[in-house]
Backbone as a ProteinNet text record, in pm:
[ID]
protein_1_A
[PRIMARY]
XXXXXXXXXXXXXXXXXXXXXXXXXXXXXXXXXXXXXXXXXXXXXXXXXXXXXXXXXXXXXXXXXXXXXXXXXXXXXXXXXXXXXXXXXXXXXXXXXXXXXXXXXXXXXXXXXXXXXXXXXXXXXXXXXXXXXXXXXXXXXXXXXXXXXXXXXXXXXXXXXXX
[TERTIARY]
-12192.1	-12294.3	-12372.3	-12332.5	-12379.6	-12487.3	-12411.8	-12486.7	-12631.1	-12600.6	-12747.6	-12808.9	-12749	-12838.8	-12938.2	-12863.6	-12919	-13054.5	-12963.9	-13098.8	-13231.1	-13208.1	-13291.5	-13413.3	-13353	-13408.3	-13510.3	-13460	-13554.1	-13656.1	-13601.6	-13738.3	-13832.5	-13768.9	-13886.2	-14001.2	-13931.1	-14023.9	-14167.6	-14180	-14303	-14362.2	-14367.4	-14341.4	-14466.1	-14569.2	-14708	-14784.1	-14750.3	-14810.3	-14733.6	-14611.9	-14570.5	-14565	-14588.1	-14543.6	-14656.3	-14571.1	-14646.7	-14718.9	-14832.4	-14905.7	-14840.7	-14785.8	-14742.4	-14861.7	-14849.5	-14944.6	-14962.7	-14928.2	-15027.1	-15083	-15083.3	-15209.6	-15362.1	-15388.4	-15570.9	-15637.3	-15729.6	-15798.4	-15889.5	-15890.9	-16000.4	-15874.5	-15718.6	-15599.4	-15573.7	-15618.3	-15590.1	-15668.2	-15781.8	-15887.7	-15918.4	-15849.1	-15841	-15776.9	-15614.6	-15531.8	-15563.4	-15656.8	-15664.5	-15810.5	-15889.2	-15977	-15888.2	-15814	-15736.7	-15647.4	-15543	-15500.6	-15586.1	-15682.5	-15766.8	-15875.1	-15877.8	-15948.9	-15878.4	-15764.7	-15685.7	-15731.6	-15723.6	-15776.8	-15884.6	-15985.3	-16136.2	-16203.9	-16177.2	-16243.2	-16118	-16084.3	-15944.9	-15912.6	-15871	-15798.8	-15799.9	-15998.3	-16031.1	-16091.9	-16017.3	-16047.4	-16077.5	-16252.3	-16283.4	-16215.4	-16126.6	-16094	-16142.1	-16262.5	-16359.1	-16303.9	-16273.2	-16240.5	-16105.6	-16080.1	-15902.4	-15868.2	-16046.2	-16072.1	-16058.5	-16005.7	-16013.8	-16171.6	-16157.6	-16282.8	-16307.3	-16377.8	-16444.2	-16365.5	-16300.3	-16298.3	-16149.1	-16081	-15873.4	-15806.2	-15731.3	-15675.3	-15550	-15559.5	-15454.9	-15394.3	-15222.1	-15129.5	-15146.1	-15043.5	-15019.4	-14884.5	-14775.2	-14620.7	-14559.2	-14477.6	-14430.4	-14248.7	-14237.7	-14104.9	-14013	-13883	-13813	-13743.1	-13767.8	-13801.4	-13603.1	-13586.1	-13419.4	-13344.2	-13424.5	-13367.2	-13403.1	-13530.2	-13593.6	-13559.8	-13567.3	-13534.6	-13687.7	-13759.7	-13868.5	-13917.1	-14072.8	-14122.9	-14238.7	-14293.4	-14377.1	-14490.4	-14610	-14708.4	-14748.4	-14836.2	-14880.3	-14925.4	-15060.6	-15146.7	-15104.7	-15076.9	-15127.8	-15200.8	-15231.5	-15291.3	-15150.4	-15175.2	-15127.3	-15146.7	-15044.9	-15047.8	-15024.2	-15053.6	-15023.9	-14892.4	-14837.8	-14692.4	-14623.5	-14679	-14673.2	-14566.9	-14668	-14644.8	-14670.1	-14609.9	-14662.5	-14618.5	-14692.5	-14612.2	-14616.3	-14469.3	-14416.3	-14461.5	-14562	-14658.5	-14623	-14673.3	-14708.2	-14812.2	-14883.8	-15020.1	-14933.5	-14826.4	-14743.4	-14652.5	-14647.8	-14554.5	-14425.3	-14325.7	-14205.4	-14123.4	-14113.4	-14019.5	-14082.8	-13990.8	-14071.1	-14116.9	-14195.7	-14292.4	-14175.7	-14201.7	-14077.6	-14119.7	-14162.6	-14171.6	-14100.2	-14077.6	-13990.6	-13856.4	-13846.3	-13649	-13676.4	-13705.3	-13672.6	-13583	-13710.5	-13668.9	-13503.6	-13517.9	-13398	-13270.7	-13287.6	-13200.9	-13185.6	-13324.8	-13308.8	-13460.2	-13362.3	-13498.3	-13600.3	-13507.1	-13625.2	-13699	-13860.9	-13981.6	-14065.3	-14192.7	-14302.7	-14476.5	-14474.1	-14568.7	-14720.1	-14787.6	-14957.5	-15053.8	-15101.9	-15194.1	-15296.2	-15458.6	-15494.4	-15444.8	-15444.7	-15418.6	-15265.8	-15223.4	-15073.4	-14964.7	-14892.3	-14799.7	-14683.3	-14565	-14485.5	-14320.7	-14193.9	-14078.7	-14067.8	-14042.6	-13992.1	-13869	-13847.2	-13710.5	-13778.3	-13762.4	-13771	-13715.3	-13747.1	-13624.2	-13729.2	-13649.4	-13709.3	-13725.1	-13850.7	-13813.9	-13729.2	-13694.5	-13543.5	-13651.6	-13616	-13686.9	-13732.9	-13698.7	-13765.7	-13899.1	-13860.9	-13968.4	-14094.9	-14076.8	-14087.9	-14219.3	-14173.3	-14219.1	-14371.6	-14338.2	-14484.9	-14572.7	-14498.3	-14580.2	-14648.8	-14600.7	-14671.4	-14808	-14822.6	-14971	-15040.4	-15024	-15069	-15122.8	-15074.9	-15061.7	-15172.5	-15173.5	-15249.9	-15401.8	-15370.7	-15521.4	-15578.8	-15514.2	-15587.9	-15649	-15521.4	-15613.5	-15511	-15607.8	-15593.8	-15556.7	-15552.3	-15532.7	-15326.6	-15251.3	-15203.1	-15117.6	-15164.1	-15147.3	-15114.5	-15236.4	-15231.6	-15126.8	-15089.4	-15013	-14839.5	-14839.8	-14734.8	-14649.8	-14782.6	-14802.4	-14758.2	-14780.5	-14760.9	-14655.9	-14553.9	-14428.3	-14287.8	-14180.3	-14091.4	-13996.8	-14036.5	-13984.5	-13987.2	-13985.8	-14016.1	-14101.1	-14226.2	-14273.7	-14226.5	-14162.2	-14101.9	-14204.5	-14182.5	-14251.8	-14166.6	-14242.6	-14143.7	-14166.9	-14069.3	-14129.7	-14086.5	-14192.1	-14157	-14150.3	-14018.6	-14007.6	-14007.2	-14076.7	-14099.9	-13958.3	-13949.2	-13774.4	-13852.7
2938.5	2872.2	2974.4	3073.7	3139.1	3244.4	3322.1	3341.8	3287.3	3177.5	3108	3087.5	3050	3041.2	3164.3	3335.5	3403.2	3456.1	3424.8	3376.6	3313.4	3207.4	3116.6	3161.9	3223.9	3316.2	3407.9	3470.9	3577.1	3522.2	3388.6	3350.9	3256.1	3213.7	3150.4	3235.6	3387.3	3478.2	3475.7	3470	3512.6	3424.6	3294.9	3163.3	3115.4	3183	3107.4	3234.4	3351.6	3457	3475.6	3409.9	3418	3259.2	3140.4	3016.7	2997.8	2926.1	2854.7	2754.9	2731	2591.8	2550.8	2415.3	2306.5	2289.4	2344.5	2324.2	2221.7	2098.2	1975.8	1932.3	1995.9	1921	1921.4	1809.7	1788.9	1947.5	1984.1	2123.7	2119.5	1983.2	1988.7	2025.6	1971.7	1992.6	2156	2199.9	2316	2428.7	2370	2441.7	2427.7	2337.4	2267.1	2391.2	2414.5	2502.5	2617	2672.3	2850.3	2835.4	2761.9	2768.8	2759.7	2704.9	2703.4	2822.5	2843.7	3003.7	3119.4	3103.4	3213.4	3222	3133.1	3105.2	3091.9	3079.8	3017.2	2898.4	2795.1	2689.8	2648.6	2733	2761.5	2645.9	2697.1	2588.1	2504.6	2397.7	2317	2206.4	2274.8	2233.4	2072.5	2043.3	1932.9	1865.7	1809	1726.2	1640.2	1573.1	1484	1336.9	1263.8	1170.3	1065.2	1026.8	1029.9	1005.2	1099.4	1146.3	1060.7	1014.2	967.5	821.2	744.8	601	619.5	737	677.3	735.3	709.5	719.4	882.1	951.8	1125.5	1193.4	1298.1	1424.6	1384.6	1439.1	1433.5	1538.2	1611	1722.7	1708.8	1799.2	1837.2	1948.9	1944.8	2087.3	2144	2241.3	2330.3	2270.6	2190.1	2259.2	2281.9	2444.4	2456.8	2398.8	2364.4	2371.8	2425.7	2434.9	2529.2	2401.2	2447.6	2347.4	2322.3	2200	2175.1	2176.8	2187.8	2287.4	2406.1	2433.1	2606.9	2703.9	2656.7	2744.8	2797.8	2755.3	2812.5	2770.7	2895.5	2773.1	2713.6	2568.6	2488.6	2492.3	2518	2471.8	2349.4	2255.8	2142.2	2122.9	2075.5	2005.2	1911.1	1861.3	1697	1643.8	1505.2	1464.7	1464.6	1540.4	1574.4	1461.7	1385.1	1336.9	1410.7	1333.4	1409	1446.9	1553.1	1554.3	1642.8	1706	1715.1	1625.4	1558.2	1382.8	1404.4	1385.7	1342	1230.5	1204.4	1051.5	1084.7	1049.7	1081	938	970.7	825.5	838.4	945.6	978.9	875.8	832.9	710.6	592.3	575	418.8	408.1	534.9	578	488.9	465	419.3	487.2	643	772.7	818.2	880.8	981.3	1109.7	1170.4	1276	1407.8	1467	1617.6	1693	1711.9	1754.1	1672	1579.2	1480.4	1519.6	1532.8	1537.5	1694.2	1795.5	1931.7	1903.4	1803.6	1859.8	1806	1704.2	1601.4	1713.4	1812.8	1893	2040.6	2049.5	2154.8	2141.2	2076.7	2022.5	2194.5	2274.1	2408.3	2403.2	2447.6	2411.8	2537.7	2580.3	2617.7	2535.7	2554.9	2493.6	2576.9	2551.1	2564.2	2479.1	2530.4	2412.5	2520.7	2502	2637	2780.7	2834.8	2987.5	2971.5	2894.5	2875.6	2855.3	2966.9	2950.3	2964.8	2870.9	2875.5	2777	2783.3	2707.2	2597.3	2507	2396.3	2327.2	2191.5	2118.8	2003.3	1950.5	1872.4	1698.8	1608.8	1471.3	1385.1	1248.9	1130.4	1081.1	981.3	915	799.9	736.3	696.8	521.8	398.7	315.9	307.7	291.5	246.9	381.9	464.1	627.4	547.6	481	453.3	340.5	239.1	141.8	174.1	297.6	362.3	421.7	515.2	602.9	522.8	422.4	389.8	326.3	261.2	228	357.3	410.1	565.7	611.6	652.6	719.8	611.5	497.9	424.9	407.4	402	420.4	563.3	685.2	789.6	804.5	712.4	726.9	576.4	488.9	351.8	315.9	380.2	382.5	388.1	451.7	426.7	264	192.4	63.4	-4.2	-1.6	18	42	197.1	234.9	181.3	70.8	56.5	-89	-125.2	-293.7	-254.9	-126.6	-131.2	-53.5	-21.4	4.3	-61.3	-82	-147	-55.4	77.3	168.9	157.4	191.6	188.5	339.4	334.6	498.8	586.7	700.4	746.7	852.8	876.9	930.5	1011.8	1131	1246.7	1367.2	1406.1	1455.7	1608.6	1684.1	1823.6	1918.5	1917.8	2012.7	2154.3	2209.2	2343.6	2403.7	2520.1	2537.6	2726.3
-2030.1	-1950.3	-1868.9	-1789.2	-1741.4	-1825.4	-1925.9	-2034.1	-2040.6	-2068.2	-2112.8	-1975.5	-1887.1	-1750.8	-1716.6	-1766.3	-1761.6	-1885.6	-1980	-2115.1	-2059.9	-2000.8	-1983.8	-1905.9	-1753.1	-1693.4	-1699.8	-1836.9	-1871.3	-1960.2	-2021.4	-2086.1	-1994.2	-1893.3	-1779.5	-1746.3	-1692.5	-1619	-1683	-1766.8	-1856.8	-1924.9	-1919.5	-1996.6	-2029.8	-1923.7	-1921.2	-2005.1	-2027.9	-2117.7	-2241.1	-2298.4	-2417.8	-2468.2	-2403.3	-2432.7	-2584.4	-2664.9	-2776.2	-2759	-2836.1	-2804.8	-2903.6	-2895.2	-3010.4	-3137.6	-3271.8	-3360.6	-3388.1	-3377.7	-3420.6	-3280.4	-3209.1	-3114.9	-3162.9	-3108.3	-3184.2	-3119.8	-3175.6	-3132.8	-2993.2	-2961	-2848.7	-2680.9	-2742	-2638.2	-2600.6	-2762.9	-2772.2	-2699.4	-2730.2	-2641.8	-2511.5	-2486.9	-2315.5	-2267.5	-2304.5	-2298.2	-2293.6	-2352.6	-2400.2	-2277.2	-2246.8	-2161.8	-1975.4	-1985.6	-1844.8	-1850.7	-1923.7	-1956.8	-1862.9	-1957.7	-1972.5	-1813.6	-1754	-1644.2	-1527.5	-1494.8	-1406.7	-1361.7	-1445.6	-1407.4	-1363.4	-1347.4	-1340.6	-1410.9	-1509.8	-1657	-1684.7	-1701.6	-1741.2	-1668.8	-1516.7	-1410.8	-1421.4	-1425	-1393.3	-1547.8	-1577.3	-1767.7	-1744.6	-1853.9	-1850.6	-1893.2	-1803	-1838.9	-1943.5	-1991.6	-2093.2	-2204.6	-2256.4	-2343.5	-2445.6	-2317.6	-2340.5	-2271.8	-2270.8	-2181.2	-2068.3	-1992.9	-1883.3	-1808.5	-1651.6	-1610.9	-1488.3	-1536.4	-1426.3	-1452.7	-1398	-1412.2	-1346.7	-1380.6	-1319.7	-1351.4	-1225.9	-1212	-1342.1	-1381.6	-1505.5	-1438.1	-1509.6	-1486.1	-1610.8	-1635.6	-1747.5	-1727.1	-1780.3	-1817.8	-1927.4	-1906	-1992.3	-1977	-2082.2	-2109	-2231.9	-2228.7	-2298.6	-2423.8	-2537.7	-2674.6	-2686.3	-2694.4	-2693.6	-2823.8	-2931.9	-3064.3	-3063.4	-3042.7	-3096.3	-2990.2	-2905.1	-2780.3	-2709.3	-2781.3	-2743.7	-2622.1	-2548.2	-2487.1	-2519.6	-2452.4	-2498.8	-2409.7	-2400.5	-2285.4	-2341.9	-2241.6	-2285.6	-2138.2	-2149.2	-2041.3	-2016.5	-1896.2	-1853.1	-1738.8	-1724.9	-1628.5	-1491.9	-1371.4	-1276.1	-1144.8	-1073.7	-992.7	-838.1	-739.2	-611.5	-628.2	-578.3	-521	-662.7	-771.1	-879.4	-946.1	-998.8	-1070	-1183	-1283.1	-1474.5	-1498.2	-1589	-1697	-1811.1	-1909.4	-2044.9	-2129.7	-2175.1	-2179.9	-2345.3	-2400.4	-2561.7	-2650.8	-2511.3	-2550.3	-2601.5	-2530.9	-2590.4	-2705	-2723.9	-2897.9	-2871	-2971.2	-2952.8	-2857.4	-2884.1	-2859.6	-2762.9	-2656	-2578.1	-2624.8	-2527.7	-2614	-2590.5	-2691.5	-2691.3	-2564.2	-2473.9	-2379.2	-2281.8	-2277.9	-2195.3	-2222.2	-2354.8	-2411.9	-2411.4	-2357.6	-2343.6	-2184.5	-2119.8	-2004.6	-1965.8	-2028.7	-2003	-2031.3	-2141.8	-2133.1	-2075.3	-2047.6	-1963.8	-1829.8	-1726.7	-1626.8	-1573.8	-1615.5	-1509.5	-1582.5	-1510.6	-1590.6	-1556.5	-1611.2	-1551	-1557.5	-1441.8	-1429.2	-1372.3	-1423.9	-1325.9	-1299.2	-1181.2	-1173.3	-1081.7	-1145.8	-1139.4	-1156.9	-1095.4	-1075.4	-1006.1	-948.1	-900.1	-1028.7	-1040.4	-1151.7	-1046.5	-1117.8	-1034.2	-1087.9	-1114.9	-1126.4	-1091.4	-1144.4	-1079.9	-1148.4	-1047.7	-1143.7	-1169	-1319.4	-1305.2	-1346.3	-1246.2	-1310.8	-1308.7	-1370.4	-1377.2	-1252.3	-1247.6	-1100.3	-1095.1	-1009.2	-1002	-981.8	-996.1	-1045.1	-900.7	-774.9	-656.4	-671.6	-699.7	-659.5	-791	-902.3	-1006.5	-964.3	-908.6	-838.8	-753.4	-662.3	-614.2	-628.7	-783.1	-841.2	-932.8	-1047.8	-1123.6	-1126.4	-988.4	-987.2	-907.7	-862.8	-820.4	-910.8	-1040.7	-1128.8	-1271	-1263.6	-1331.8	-1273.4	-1144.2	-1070.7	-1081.3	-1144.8	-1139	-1326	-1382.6	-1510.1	-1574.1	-1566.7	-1640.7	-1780	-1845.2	-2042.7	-1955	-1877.4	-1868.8	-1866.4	-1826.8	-1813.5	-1938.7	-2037.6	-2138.1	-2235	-2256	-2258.5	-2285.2	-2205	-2130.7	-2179.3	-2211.5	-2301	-2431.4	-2485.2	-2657	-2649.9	-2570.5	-2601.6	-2531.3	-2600.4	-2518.3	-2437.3	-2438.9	-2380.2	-2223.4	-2139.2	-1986.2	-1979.8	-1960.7	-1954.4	-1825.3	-1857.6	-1767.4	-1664.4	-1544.3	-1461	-1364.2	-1423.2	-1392	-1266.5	-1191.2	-1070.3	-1069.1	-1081.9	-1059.3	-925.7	-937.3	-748.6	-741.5	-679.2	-670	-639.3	-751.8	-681.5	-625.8
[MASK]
+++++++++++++++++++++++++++++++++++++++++++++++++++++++++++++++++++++++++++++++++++++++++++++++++++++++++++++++++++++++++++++++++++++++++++++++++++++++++++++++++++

């Protein structure tokens, strides 16, 4: 265990300059990605909701996480709530999205948001935390709601703490 705690370690440090983009993302995610990268969030930060039904411009993170077969790590954008807030939505899929089941097995994360790169932990919210965030989090982008109707899953909403 320790072993790998220290493994793990060394592949955090660097996570946001060696992380893989997941190859089947559509090319416009992709380019979201390599434009925030490359900018510190300059260009990125703020994604046209538009795009994806919902409505203006909404702060997006970068997180990466560490892949729970490959070992790898993963970057992947999302829409960012106050308090650093995500939702494991996967647009209503049956399954949660593989970035959800990395973390579940390994919660340390990296995250950015702009030019702030930085560790965090991260967990599910617990159903009362669940309860306040979810309309929070639907009022910043509505397709959530949505979302939510076409799966019998419970969409999970996940809270990343700066460690």
């Amino acid at each position: 265990m320790f072993a790998y705690g220290r493994q793990l370690a060394v592949r955090m440090e660097n996570v946001m300059v060696e992380s893989n983009k997941a190859p089947e993302l559509p090319s416009w995610i992709q380019d979201h990605m390599a434009r925030y990268i490359a900018t510190d969030g300059a260009d990125g930060y703020l994604w046209d909701a538009s795009l994806g039904g919902g409505k203006g411009m909404i702060a997006t993170l970068l997180l990466t996480t560490i892949g729970r077969k490959s070992g790898k790590a993963l970057t992947l954008p999302l829409i960012s709530g106050a308090e650093y807030v995500v939702v494991a939505s996967k647009g209503g899929a049956p399954a949660h999205p593989a970035w959800y089941l990395n973390l579940q097995v390994n919660p340390e994360v990296k995250v950015q948001i702009k030019g702030d790169k930085f560790t965090a932990h991260a967990r599910t919210a617990n159903p009362q935390e669940r309860m306040t965030l979810w309309p929070k989090m639907v009022e910043i982008y509505g397709p959530y709601a949505d979302y939510q109707t076409k799966t019998d899953r419970e969409i999970p909403i996940v809270i990343l703490k700066r460690t």
